[in-house]
C-alpha positions as CSV (number, residue, x, y, z in Angstrom):
1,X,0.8,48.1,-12.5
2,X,1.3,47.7,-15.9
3,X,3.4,44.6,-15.4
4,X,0.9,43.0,-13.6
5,X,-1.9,43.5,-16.3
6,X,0.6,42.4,-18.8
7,X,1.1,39.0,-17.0
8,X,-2.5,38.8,-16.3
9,X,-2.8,38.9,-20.3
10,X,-0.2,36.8,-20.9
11,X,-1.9,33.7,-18.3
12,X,-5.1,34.3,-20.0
13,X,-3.4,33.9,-23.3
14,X,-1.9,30.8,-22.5
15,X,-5.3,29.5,-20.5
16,X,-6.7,29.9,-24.2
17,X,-3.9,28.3,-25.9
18,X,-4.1,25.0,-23.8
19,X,-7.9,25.1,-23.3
20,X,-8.1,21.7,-24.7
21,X,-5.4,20.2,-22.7
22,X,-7.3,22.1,-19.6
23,X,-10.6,20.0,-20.4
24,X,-8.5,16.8,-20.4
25,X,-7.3,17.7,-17.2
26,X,-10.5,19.2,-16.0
27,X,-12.5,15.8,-14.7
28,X,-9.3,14.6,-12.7
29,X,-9.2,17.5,-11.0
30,X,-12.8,17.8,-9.9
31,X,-12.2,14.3,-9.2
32,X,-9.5,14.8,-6.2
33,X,-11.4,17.9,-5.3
34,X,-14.3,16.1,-4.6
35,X,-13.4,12.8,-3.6
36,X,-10.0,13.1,-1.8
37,X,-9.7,16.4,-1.0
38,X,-13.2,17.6,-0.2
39,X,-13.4,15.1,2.6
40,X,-10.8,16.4,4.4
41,X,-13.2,18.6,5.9
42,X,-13.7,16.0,8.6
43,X,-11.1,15.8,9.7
44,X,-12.3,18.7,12.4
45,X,-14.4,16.3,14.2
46,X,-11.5,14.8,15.7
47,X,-10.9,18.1,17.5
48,X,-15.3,17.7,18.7
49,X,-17.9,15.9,20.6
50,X,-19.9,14.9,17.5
51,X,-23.3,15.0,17.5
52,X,-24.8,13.7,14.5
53,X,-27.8,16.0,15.2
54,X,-26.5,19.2,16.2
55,X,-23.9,19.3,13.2
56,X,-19.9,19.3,13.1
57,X,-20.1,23.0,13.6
58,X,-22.6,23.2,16.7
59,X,-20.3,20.0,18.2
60,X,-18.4,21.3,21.1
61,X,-14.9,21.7,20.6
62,X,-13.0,18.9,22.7
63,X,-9.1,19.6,21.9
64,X,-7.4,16.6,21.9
65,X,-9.2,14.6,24.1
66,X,-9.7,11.3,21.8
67,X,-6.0,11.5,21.0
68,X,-5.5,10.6,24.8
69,X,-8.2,8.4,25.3
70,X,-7.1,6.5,22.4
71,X,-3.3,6.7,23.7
72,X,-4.4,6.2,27.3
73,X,-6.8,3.0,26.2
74,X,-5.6,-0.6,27.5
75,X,-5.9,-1.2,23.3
76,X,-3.4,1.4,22.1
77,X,-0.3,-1.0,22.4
78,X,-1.8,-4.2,21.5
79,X,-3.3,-2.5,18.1
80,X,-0.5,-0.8,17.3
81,X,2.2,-3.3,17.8
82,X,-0.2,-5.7,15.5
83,X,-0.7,-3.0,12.7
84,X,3.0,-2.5,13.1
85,X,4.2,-6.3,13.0
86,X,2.0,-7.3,9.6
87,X,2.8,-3.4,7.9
88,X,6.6,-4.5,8.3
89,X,5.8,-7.7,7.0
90,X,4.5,-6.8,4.4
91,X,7.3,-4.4,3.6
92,X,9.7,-7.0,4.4
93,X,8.3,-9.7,2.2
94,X,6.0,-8.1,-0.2
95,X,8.3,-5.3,-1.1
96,X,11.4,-7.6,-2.8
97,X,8.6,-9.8,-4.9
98,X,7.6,-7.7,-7.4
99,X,10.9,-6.8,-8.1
100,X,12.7,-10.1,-8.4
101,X,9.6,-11.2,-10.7
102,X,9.9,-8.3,-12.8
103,X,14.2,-9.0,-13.0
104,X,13.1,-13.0,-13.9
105,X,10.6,-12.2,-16.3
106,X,12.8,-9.6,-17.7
107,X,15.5,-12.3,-18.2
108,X,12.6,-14.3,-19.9
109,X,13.3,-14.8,-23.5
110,X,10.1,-16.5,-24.9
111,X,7.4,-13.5,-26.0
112,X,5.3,-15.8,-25.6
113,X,5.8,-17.3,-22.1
114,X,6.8,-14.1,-21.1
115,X,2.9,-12.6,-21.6
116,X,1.7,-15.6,-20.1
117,X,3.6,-14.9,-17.1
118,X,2.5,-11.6,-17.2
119,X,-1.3,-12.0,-17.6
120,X,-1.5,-15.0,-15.0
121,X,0.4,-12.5,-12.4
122,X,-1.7,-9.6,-12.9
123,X,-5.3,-11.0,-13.1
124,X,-5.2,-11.6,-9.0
125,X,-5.1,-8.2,-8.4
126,X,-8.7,-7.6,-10.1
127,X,-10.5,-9.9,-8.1
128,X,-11.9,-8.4,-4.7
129,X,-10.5,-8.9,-1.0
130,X,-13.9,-10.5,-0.7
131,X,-13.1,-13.3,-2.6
132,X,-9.5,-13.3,-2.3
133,X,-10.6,-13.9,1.2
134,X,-12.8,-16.7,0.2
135,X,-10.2,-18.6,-2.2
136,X,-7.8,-18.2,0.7
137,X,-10.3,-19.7,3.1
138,X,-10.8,-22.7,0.8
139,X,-7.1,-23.4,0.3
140,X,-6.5,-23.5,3.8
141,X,-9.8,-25.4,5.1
142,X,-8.7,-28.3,7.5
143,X,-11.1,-30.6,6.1
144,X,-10.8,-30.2,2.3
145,X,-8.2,-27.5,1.5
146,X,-5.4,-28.0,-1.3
147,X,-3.2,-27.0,1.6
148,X,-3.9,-29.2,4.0
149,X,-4.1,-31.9,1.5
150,X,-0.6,-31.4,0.6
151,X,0.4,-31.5,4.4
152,X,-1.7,-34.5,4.4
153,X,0.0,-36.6,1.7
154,X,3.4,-36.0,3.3
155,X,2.7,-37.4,6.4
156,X,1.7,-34.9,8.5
157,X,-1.4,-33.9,10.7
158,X,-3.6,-31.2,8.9
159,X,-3.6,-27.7,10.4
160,X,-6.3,-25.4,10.9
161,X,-4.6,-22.2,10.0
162,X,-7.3,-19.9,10.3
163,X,-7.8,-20.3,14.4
164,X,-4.3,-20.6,15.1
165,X,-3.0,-17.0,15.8
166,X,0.7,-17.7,14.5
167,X,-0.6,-18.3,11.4
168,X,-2.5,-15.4,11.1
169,X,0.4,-12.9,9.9
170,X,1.9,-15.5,7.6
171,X,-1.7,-16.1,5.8
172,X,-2.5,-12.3,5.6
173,X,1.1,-11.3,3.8
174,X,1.0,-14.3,1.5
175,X,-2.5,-13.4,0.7
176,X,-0.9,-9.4,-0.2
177,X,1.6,-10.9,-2.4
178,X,0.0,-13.6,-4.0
179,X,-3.2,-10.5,-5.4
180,X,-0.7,-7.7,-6.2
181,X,2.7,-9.1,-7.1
182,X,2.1,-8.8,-10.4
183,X,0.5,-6.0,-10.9
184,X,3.5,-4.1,-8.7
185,X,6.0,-5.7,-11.3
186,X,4.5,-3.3,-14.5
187,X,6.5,-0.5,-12.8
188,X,9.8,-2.1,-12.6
189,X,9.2,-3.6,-15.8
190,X,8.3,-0.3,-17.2
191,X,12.0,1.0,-15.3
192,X,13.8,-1.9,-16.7
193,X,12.7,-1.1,-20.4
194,X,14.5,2.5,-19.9
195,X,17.9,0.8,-19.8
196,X,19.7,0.7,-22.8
197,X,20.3,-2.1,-24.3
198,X,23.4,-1.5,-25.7
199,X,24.7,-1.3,-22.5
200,X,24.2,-5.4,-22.3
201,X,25.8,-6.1,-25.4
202,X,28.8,-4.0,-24.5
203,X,29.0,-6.2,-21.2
204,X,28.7,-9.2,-23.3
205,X,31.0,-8.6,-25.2
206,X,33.4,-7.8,-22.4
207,X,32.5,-11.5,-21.2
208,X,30.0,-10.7,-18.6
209,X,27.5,-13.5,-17.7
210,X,23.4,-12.5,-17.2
211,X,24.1,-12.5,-13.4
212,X,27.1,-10.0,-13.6
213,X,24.6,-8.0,-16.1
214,X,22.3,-8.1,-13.4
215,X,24.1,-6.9,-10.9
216,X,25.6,-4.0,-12.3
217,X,23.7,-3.0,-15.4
218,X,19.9,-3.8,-14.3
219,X,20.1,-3.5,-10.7
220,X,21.7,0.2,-10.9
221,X,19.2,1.0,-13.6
222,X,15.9,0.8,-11.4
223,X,17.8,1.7,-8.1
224,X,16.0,5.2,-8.6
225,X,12.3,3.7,-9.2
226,X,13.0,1.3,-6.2
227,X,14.2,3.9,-3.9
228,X,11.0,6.0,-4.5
229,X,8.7,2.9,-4.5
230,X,10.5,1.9,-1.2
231,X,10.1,5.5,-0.1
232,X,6.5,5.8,0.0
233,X,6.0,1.9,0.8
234,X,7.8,2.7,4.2
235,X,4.6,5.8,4.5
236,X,1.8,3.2,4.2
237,X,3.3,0.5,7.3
238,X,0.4,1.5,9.3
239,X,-2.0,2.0,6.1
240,X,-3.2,-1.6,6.4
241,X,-6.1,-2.3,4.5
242,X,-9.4,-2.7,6.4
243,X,-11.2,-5.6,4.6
244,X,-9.1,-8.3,4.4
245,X,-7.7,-8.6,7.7
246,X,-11.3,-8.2,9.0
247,X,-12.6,-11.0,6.2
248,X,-9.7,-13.5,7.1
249,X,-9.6,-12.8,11.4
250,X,-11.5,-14.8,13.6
251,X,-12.4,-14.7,17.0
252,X,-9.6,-16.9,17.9
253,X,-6.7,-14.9,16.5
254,X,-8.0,-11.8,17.7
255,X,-5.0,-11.0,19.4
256,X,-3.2,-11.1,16.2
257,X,-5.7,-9.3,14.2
258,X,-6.8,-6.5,16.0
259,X,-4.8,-3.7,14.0
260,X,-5.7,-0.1,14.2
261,X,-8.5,0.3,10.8
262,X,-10.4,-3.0,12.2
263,X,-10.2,-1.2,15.8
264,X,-11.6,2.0,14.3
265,X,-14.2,0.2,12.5
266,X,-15.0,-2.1,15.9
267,X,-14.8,1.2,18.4
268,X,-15.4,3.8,16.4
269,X,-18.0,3.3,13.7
270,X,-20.1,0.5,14.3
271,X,-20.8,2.6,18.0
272,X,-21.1,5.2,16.6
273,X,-18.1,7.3,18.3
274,X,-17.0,9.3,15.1
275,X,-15.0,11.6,16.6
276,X,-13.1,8.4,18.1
277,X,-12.4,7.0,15.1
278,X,-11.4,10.3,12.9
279,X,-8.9,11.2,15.9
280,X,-7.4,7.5,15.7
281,X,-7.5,8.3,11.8
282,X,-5.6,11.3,12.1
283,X,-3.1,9.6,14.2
284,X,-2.4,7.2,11.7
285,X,-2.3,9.3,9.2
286,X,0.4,11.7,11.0
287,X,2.6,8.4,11.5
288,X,3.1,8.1,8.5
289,X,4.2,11.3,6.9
290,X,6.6,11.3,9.8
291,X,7.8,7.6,8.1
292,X,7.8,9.2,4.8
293,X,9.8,12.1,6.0
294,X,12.4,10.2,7.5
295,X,12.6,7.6,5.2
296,X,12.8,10.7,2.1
297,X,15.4,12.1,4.8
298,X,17.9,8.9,5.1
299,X,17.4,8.2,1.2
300,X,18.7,11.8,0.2
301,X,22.0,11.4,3.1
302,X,22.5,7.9,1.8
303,X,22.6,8.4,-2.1
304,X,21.5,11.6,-2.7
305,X,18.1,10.5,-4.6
306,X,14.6,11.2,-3.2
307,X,10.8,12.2,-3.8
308,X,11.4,15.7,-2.6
């Protein structure tokens, strides 16, 4: 008894020692309270027949039935494998960018130059998806589009990439890379400036070239931060982002662009089916801690290193 009022005195004590650091802290965690956690709440309509009028607790309980009829739905595969084939593109192609442009601007020796680069790369990923959509569109217009004007002075016919669906993937992951890659390199760049630097003179004065510094001074330096980045990368394949896949889709590549946030939006929330869409929601979002798991899994049997 008396150790416990003891420690009860002694976390009071510190509460008051740190009080200001607390206050720091305080609106960031009202914020995820609020904003990320709060909403989780929801979730429970998954499990119901929503009725907007009767209220989520007065909605009969339903069990899993929109997980099935979202499984059982002519849609399910068609969906899926599209959210799948552009979230694996996107890994695939827009995962290595950032690092190889942080490793080349790294190897940049001009300040100058090397802020340029920096600035140019980042400002992208301020714009919205609304008009990254647009400048996309007017690159790739068949009638006046730098693209097709390129195409066009080499000889060939101009293509109208946004209503041919095998063009649709290619467009969207360019797109991804082309608004973020720079602003993914700051963390690899940040990575990179941990590494001593006195272990590249000692290699250069052993005779080692930049590529051999590379290879095994750089590279092993921000294996760590890539291995986590790559970690929780692998969790977001079927986190596609709503917006731009519905801003750039049309009608004719529908087939292509169908993914699962654009099917929850189509089925779900603009009829109204909220239950629908939170249970499809949910599914997602149990995907892909089960990716993150694994992937945490085969990082810690492979090397040893993970997030957890």
């Amino acid at each position: 008894m008396r150790h416990g009022i003891l420690n009860k005195k002694s976390w009071i004590a510190k509460v008051r020692q740190d009080r200001y650091l607390l206050l720091l802290v305080l609106p960031c965690v009202l914020y995820y309270l609020i904003f990320k956690y709060g909403p989780l709440f929801g979730i429970v309509i998954a499990f119901k027949d929503f009725n907007l009028h009767r209220g989520i607790w007065e909605s009969p309980w339903v069990g899993l039935k929109w997980f099935s009829q979202f499984m059982n739905s002519r849609d399910f595969w068609p969906v899926l494998k599209n959210t799948f084939a552009l979230g694996f593109m996107k890994l695939l192609f827009g995962f290595p960018a950032p690092i190889i442009l942080a490793l080349l601007i790294n190897e940049v020796r001009h300040v100058f130059f090397k802020r340029f680069v920096q600035t140019v790369s980042y400002l992208p990923h301020f714009i919205s998806n609304v008009i990254a959509a647009g400048i996309m569109t007017m690159f790739l217009s068949p009638r006046n589009g730098i693209i097709n004007d390129l195409i066009s002075l080499l000889g060939f016919d101009r293509v109208n990439f946004l209503v041919e669906e095998s063009w649709f993937r290619t467009i969207y992951t360019s797109s991804e890379i082309w608004q973020h890659l720079g602003w993914s390199t700051i963390i690899y760049l940040a990575a990179l400036s941990t590494i001593d630097v006195q272990q590249y003179e000692a290699a250069r004065l052993d005779g080692a070239n930049r590529w051999q510094t590379t290879w095994n001074i750089t590279l092993p330096g921000i294996a760590p931060t890539v291995l986590i980045i790559l970690i929780l990368d692998i969790g977001k394949v079927l986190e596609i982002g709503f917006e731009k896949v519905y801003l750039l889709a049309t009608p004719a590549v529908y087939s292509k662009a169908d993914i699962i946030s654009t099917y929850v939006y189509r089925v779900g929330l603009s009829e109204g089916n909220f239950s629908y869409a939170s249970a499809i929601d949910l599914f997602t979002g149990l995907i892909s801690i089960i990716f993150i798991i694994s992937a945490n899994w085969a990082s810690r049997k492979i090397n040893g290193n993970s997030l957890w």
